[in-house]
C-alpha positions as CSV (number, residue, x, y, z in Angstrom):
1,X,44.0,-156.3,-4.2
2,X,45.7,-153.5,-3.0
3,X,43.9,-151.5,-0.7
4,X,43.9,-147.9,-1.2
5,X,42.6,-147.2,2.5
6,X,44.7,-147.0,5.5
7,X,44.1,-148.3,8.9
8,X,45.6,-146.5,12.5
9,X,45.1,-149.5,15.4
10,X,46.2,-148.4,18.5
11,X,46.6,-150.6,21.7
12,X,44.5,-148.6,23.9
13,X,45.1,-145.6,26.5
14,X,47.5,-144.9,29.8
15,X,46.2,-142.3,32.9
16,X,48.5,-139.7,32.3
17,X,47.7,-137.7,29.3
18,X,45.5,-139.3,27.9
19,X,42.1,-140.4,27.1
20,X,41.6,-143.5,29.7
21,X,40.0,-146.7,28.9
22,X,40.8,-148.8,31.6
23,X,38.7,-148.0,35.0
24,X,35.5,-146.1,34.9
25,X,33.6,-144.4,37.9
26,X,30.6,-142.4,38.6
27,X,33.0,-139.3,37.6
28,X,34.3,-141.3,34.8
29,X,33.2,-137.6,32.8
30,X,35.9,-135.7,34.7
31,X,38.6,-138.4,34.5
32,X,38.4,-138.7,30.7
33,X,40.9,-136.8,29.0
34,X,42.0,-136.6,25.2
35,X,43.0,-139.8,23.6
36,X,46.9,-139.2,23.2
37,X,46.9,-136.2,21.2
38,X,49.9,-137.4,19.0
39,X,48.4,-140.5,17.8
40,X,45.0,-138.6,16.7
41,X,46.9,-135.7,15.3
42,X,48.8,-138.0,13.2
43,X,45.2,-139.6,12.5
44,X,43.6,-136.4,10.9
45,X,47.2,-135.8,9.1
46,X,46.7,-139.2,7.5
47,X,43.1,-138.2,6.0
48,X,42.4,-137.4,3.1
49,X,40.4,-134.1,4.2
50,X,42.7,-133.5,7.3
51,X,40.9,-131.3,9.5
52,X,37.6,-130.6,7.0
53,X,37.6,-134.4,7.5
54,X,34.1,-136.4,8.2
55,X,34.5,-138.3,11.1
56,X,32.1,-140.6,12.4
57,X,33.0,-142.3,16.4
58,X,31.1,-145.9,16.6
59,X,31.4,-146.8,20.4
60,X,30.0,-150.3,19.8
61,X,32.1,-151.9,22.1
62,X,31.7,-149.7,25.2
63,X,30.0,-150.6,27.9
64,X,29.6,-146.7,28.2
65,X,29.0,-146.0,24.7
66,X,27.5,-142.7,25.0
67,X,30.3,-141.5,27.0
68,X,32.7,-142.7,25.5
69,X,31.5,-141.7,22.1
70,X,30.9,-138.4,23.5
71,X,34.5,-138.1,24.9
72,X,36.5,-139.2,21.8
73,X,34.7,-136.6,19.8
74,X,35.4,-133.8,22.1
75,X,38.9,-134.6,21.5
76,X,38.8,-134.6,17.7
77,X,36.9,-131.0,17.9
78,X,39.8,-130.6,20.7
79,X,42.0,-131.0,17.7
80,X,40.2,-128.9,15.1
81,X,37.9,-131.1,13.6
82,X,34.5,-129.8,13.8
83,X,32.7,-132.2,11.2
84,X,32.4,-135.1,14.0
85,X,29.4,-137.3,15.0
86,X,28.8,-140.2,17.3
87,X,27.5,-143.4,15.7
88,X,25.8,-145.3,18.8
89,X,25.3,-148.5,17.1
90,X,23.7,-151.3,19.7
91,X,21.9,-153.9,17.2
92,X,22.4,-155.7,14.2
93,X,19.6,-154.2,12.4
94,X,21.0,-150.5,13.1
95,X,24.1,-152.2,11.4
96,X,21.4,-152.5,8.0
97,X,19.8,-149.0,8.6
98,X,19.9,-146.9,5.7
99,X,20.7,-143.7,7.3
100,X,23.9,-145.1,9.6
101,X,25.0,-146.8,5.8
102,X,24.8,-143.0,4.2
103,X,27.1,-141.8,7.2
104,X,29.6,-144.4,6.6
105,X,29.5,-143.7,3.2
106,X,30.0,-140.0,3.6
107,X,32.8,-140.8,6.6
108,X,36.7,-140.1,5.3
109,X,37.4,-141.3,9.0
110,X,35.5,-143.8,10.9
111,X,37.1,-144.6,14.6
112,X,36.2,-147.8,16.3
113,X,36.7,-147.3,20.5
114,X,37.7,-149.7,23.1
115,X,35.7,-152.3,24.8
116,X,34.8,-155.8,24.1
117,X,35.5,-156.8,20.7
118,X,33.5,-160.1,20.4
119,X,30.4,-157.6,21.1
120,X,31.6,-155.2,18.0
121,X,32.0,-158.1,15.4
122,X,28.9,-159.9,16.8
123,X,26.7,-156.5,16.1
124,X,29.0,-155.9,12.8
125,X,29.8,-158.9,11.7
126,X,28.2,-159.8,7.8
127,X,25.8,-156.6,7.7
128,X,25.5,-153.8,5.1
129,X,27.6,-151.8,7.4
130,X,30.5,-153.9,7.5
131,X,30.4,-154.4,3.7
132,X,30.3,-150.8,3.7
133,X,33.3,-150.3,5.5
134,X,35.4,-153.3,3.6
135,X,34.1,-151.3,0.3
136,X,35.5,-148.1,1.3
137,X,38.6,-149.4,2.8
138,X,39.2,-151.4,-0.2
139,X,38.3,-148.4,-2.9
140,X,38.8,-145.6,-1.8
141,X,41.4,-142.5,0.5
142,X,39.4,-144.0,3.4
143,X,41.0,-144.1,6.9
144,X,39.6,-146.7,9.3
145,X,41.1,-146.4,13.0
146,X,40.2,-147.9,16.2
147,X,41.8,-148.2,19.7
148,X,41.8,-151.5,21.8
149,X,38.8,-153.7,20.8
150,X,38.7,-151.5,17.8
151,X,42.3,-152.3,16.5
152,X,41.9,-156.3,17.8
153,X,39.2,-156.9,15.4
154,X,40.2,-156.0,12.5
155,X,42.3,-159.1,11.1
156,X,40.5,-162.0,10.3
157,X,41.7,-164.2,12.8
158,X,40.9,-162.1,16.3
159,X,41.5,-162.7,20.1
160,X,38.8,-162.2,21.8
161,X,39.3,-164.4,25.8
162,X,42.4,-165.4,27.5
163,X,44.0,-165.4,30.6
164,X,47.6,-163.6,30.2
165,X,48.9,-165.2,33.6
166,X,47.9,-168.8,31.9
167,X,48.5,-167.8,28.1
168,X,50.9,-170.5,27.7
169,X,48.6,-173.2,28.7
170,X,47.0,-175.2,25.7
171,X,43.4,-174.0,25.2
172,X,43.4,-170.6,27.3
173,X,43.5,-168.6,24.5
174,X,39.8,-168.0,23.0
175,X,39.9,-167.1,19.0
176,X,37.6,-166.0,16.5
177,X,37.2,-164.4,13.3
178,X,37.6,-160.9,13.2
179,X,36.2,-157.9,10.3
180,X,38.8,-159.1,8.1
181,X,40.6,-155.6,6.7
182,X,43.8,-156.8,6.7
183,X,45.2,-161.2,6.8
184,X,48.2,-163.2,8.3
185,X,47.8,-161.1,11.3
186,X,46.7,-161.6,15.1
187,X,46.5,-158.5,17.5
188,X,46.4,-158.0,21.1
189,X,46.1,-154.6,22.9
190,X,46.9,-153.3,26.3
191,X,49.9,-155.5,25.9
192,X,52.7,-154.4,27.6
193,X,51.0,-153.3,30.5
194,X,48.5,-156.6,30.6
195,X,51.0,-158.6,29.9
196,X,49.8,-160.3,27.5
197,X,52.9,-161.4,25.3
198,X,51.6,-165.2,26.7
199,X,48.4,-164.7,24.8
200,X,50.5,-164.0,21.3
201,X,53.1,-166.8,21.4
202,X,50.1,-169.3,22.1
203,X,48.2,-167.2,19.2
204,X,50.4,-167.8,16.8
205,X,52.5,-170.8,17.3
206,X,48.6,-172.4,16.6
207,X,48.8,-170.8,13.1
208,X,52.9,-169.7,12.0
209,X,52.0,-168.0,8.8
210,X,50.3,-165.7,11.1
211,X,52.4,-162.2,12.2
212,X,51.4,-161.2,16.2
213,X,51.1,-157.7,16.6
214,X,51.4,-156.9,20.1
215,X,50.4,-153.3,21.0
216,X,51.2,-151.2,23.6
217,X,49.6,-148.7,25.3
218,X,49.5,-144.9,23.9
219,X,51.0,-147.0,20.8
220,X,49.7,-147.4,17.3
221,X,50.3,-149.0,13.8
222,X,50.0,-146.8,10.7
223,X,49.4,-149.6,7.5
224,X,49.5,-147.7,4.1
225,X,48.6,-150.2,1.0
226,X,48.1,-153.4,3.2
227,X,51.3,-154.2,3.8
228,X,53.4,-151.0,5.0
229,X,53.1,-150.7,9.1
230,X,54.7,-147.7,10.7
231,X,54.9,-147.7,14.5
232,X,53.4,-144.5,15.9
233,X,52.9,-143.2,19.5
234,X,54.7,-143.1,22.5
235,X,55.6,-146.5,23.5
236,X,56.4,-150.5,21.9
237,X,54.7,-152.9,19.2
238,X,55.8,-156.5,20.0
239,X,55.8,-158.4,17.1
240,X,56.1,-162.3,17.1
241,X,56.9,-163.9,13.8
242,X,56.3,-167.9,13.8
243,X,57.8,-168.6,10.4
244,X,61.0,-170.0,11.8
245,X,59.4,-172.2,14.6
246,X,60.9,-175.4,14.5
247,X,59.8,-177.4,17.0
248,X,56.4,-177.2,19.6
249,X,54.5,-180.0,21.6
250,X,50.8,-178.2,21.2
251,X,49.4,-180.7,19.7
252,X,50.9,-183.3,22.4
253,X,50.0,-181.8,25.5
254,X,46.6,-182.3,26.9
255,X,44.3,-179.1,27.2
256,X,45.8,-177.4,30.5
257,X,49.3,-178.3,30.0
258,X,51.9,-175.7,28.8
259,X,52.8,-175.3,25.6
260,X,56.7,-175.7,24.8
261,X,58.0,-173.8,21.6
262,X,61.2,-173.9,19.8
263,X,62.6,-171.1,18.0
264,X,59.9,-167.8,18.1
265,X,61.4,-164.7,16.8
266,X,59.9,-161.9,18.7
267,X,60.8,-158.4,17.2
268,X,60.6,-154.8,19.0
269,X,59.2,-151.5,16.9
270,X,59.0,-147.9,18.3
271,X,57.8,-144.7,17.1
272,X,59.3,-144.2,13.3
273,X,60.1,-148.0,12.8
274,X,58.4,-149.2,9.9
275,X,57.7,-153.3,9.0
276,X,56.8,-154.6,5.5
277,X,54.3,-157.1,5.6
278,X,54.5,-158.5,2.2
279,X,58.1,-159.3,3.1
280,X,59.0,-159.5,6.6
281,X,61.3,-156.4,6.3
282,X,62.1,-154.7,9.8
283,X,63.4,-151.1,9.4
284,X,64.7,-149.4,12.7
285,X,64.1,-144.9,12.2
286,X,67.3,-143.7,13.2
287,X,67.3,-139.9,13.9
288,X,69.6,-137.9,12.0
289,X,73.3,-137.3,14.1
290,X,73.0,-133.5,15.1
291,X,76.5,-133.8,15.8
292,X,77.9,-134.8,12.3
């Protein structure tokens, strides 16, 4: 089934410019900036309603939901949409509470934040709201969007614990299942600046049919119709195709031992590029020659 949703994941945030995710304080209020205005401008572009949009934040994942939910909604009223609201959500049985369902329901935007994602699809995970969300993703002009933790939990197979310095070492790399909007994917976030291409190659030369999306900081996929990914944002999505792998010693090696692999491709997308899922089609956006 073709989905008639779209999904914005984004990698997560950088200091400069941006809304920060990566060291909070005691003045964690005044160091909190707008989440890289490009990528949510593009976000409320992409809705259905634009800026008369519904927005709903869920800051699950936060260790500092309140502020964090706070702050992203500042910046969407930052950016003109006034029709925002925070869903705090700390419990499985808010996840079956009929009042967050109507919200969802209502919602022509719902933005997952950044945090830890085993602790969003351990709260979300088989409830009414997460068949809420697959129904509206699946159904209708809805746009589901989430940053880090938010964008690594939504394939079905989902990182969630792995040393990037010892990716490459049979067994480091932790994996789950994830909410399940979109299949034969694996993402990772904070990736360029983590490191963490290790984490990826192990990822997915454990399961080749599998596509690794890598994504970088202040750097987002748009996926129209399930299959159609456009690289958004100001810096690199890695992605790692194991198709063509033909040779690996993982299951050789004893748990520890790094992993040997013959053959990855490993492609690089920036802002415009746009990659066809359904067909492993790589399209570079080349700007028009001013000069011609």
């Amino acid at each position: 089934m073709t989905p008639k949703g779209k999904m914005i994941i984004i990698g997560g945030g950088v200091d400069k410019g941006s809304f920060t995710e990566q060291e909070f304080t005691d003045q964690v209020e005044n160091n909190l900036n707008f989440f890289e205005q490009g990528i949510l401008r593009r976000l409320l572009n992409e809705s259905s309603n634009g800026l008369n949009s519904r927005i709903e934040v869920v800051p699950t994942a936060s260790k500092i939901p309140k502020i964090v939910g706070d702050e992203y909604a500042k910046a969407f009223r930052f950016l003109g949409a006034e029709n925002v609201g925070v869903l705090n959500i700390t419990s499985r049985k808010e996840c079956e509470n009929s009042g967050v369902i109507d919200r969802v329901k209502k919602a022509n935007i719902v933005f997952f934040t950044g945090g830890d994602q085993l602790r969003l699809t351990s709260i979300i995970g088989g409830t009414s709201l997460h068949e809420t969300l697959l129904h509206k993703y699946l159904n209708e002009p809805f746009l589901y969007a989430g940053t880090s933790a938010g964008a690594a939990c939504v394939s079905k197979q989902m990182i969630y614990q792995g040393s990037s310095s010892e990716a490459l070492h049979k067994g480091e790399i932790k994996i789950t299942s994830g909410l399940g909007f979109i299949d034969y994917v694996t993402i990772d976030t904070h990736f360029v600046k983590r490191g963490r291409i290790g984490r990826l190659f192990q990822a997915i030369v454990s399961n080749p049919k599998t596509l690794g999306l890598g994504l970088g900081e202040d750097t987002g996929l748009l996926i129209k119709n399930g299959h159609t990914m456009e690289a958004i944002g100001s810096g690199l999505v890695i992605l790692v195709d194991g198709r063509k792998i033909t040779d690996t010693n993982i299951t050789d090696v004893s748990l520890g031992d790094p992993i040997s692999i013959n053959n990855l491709v490993v492609h690089v997308m920036s802002k415009g590029d746009t990659y066809q899922l359904n067909n492993h089609s790589f399209s570079i956006y080349k700007k028009a020659n001013l000069s011609a």
